[in-house]
Residue frames relative to the residue before (quaternion, step in Angstrom):
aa qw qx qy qz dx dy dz
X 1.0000 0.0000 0.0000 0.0000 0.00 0.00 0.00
X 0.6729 0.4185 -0.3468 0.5018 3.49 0.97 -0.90
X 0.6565 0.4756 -0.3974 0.4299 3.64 0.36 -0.13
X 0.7935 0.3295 -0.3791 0.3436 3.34 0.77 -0.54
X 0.4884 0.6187 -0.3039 0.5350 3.54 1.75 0.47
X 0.5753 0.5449 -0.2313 0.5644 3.21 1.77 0.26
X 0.7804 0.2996 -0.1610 0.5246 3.29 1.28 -0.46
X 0.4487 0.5934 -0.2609 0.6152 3.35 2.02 0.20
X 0.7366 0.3598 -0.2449 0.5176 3.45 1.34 -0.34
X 0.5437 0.4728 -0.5308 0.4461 3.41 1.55 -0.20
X 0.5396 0.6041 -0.5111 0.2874 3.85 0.96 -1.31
X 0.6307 0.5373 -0.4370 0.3501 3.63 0.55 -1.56
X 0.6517 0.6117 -0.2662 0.3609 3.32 0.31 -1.60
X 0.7167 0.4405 -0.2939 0.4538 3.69 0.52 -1.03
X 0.6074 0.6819 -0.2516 0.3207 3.14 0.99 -1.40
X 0.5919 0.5748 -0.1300 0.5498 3.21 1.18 -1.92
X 0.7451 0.4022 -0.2834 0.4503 3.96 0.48 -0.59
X 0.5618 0.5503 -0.4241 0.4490 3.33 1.17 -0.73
X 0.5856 0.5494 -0.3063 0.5114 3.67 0.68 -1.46
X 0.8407 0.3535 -0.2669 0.3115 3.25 -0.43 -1.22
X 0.7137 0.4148 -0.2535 0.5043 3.80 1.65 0.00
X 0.2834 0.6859 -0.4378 0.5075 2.95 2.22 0.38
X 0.7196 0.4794 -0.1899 0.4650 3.46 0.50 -1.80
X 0.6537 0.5356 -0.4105 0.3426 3.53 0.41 -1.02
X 0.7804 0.4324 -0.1844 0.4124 3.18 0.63 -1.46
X 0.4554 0.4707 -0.3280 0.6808 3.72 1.54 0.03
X 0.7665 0.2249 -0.4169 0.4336 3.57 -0.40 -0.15
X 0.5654 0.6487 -0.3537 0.3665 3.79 0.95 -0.35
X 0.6046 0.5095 -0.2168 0.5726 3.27 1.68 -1.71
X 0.7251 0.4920 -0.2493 0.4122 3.39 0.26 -0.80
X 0.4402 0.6086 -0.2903 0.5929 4.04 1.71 -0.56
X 0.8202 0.2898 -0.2466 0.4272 3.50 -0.17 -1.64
X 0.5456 0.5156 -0.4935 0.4393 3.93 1.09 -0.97
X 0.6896 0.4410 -0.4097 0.4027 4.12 0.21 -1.18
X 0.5455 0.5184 -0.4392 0.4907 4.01 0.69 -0.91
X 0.6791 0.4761 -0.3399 0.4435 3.94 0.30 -1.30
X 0.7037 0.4392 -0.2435 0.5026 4.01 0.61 -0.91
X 0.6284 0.5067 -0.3560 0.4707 3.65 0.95 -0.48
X 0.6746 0.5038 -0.2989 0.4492 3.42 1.23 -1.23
X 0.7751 0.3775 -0.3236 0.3898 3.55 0.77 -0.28
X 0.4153 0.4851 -0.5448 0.5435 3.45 1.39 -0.34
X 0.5749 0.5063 -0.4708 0.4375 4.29 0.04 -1.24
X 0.7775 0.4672 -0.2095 0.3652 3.88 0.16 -0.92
């Protein structure tokens, strides 16, 4: 039992990184696109 509650916590864990580099890399794209639209409204 304890082992499979070990490997039920790595899935979560992994899971939880995938998402959370899901977002990262979306909120980054979404950063550099507003910087690119500022620079041309600035221009």
């Amino acid at each position: 039992m304890r082992e499979f509650g070990i490997k039920h916590n790595r899935y979560a864990n992994w899971r939880v990184a995938l998402v959370g580099e899901i977002v990262i890399r979306l909120l980054a794209l979404s950063c550099s696109r507003g910087m690119l639209s500022y620079s041309e409204r600035a221009n």
